[in-house]
N, C-alpha and C positions, 0 to 999 in steps of 0.2 A: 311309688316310692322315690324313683329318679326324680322326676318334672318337682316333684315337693321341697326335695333336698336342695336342687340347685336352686329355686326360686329365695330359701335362705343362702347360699355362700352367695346371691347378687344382692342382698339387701346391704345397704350403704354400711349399717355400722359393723355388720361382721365382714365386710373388705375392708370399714379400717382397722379392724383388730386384727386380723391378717398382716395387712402389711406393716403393723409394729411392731409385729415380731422379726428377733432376727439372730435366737440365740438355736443351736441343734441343741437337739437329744442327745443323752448319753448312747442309745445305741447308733444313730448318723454318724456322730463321732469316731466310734470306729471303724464306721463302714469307709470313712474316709479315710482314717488311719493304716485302714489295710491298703485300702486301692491308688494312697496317692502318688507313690513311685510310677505309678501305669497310667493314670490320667493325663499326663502330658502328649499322649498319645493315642485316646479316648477322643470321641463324638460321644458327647452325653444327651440322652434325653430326660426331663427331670418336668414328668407328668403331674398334673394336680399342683402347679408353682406355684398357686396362691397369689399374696403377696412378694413373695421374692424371698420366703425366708431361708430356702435353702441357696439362692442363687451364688449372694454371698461366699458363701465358704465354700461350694463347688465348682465354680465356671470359671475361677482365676487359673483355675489347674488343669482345666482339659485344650484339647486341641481345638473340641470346637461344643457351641451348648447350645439349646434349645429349648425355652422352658413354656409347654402350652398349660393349659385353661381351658375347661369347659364354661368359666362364666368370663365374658368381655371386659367385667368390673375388674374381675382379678387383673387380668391383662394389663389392662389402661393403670391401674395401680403398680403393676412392675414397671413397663414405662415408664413413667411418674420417677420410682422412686431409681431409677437406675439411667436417667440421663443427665450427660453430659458430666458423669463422675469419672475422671481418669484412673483413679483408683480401681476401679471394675474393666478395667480394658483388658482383655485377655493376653500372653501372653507371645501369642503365636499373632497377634495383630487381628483376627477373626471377630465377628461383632456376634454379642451374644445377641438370640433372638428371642422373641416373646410370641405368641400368635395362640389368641384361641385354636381350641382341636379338642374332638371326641376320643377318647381313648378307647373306643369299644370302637371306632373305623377312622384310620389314622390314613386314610389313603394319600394325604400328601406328603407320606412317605415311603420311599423306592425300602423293599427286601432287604434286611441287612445294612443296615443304616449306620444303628449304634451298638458302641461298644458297653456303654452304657446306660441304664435303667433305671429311673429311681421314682417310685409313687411315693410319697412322705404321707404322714400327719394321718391316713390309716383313708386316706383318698380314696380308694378300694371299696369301702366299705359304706359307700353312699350310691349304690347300684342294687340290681337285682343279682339275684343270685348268675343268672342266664348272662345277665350282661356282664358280669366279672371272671365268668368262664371265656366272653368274646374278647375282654381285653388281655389276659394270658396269651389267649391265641394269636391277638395281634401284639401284644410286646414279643413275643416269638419272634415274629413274622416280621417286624423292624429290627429286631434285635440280631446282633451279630453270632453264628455260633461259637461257641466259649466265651464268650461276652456275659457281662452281669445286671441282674435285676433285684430287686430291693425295693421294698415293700413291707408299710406297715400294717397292721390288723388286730381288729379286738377280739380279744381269747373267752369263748362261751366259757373255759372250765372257770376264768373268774369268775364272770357274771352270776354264774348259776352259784355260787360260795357267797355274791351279794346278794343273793336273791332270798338265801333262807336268812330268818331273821334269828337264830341263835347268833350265826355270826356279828349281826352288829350289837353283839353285848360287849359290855367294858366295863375294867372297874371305877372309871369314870361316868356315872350319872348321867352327867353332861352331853358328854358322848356318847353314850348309848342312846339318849333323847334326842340326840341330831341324827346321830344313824338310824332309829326307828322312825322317824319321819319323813325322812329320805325315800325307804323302801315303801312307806307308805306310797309314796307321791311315784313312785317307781311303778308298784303292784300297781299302781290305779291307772296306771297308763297303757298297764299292759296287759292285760286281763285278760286277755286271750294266750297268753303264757303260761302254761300249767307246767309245775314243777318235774312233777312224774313224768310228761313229757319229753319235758327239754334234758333230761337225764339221756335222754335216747337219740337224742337228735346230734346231728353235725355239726348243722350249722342253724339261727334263729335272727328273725328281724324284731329287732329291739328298740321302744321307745326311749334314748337313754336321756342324760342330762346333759347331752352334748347341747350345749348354747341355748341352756332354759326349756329343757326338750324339747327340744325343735324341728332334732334330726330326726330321722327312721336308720338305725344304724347296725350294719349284718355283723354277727359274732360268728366265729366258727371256732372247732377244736383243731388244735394243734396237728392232730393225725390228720382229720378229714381234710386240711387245708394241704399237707404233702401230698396224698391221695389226688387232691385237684391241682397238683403242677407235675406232677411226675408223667405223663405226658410228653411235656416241655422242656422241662427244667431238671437239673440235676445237681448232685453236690450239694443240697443246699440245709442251711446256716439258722438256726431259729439264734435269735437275740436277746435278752430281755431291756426292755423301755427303759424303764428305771435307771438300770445300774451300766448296761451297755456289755453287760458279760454275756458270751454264748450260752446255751444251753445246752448238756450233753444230748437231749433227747425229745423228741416231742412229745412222752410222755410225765415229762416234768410235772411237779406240781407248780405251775408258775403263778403266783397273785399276783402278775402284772396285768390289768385289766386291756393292753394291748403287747401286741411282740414284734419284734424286725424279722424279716425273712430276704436272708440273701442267695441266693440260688444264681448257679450258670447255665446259661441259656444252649440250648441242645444244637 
């Protein structure tokens, strides 16, 4: 599932659709809106950097930034797009860095590093299950205690509401004929997916439509993903994608088919 998924984020045209992006989400948005009084005083690490889309609107405000890649392409694209702009110069004079790095063993970096956390774009969730247990343990383990992490992920309680097909009925026609052709091309990718199943399940590896189905991409339920930080992590924050509002509770009915998760590192 790994070795697959990154061989896509290195293929040329999805680093360049990567790095033309360069607008946040409604829930990034807030997460910056809460934390930017305190980022002046922040070492951020902002895992899964991609293109640079979140470097932007991050790294002007912290003390100091660091943005790795597990694929080189990403890399040499933040490069790319982030030199010699005086605009992007931090204000504490610090030079933002870029540098491939495995987030499942981050050993070039010392204990307590950052005060800051951030996997975007649901980066998470192009691992094994095993290996997204090792990367908590090592954001932990960089992370500062009281310090913050933030992390996107896609919500099996959607999927599984995409997956019956009463749902994609409409009283548009139209649309019902694009949504029933979807889950068609959906089912048929995934057919080892039984519904009765996945009812019971935490968490599922999911053919989805991520970039013309391409990815292998892990959904979990809102509970079982607290479950797997509480551990580590504490206080922590579900968001919804969409709209960027909290959530009272992990048992929401949320139709976002991804959610923000802000948590403080123990």
């Amino acid at each position: 599932m790994t070795d697959h998924n990154q061989r896509t984020y290195a293929a040329a045209g999805i680093v360049r659709h990567y790095a033309a992006l360069s607008e946040l989400q409604p829930a990034e948005q807030t997460v910056l809106n809460l934390l930017r009084d305190r980022l002046p005083a922040m070492q951020m690490l902002d895992i899964g950097v991609g293109g640079g889309r979140t470097t932007q609107h991050f790294a002007q405000f912290t003390a100091g930034y660091v943005g790795i890649d597990s694929s080189a392409e990403m890399i040499a694209a933040c490069q790319q797009r982030f030199a010699n702009r005086p605009e992007c110069e931090p204000k504490c004079g610090l030079e933002w860095k870029f540098e491939c790095g495995d987030a499942r063993a981050m050993a070039q970096f010392a204990d307590n590093s950052f005060d800051f956390i951030l996997f975007s774009f649901n980066g998470l969730d192009y691992v094994s299950h095993a290996d997204r247990l090792r990367i908590f343990q090592e954001v932990s383990r960089v992370g500062k205690p009281g310090g913050y992490f933030c992390f996107s992920s896609h919500n099996l309680a959607a999927m599984e509401r995409q997956l019956a097909w009463r749902n994609q009925l409409s009283l548009n026609p139209v649309t019902t004929y694009s949504n029933l052709v979807m889950l068609l091309i959906l089912r048929g990718l995934n057919r080892s997916v039984i519904l009765s199943q996945l009812k019971a399940a935490d968490y599922a590896i999911i053919r989805d439509e991520s970039h013309n189905f391409r990815l292998q991409t892990y959904y979990v339920r809102p509970q079982a993903q607290l479950q797997h930080l509480a551990t580590d992590f504490q206080d922590i924050q579900l968001y919804s994608w969409k709209t960027g509002l909290a959530l009272a509770d992990s048992n929401v009915a949320s139709a976002d088919l991804w959610l923000y998760y802000l948590c403080v590192i123990r």
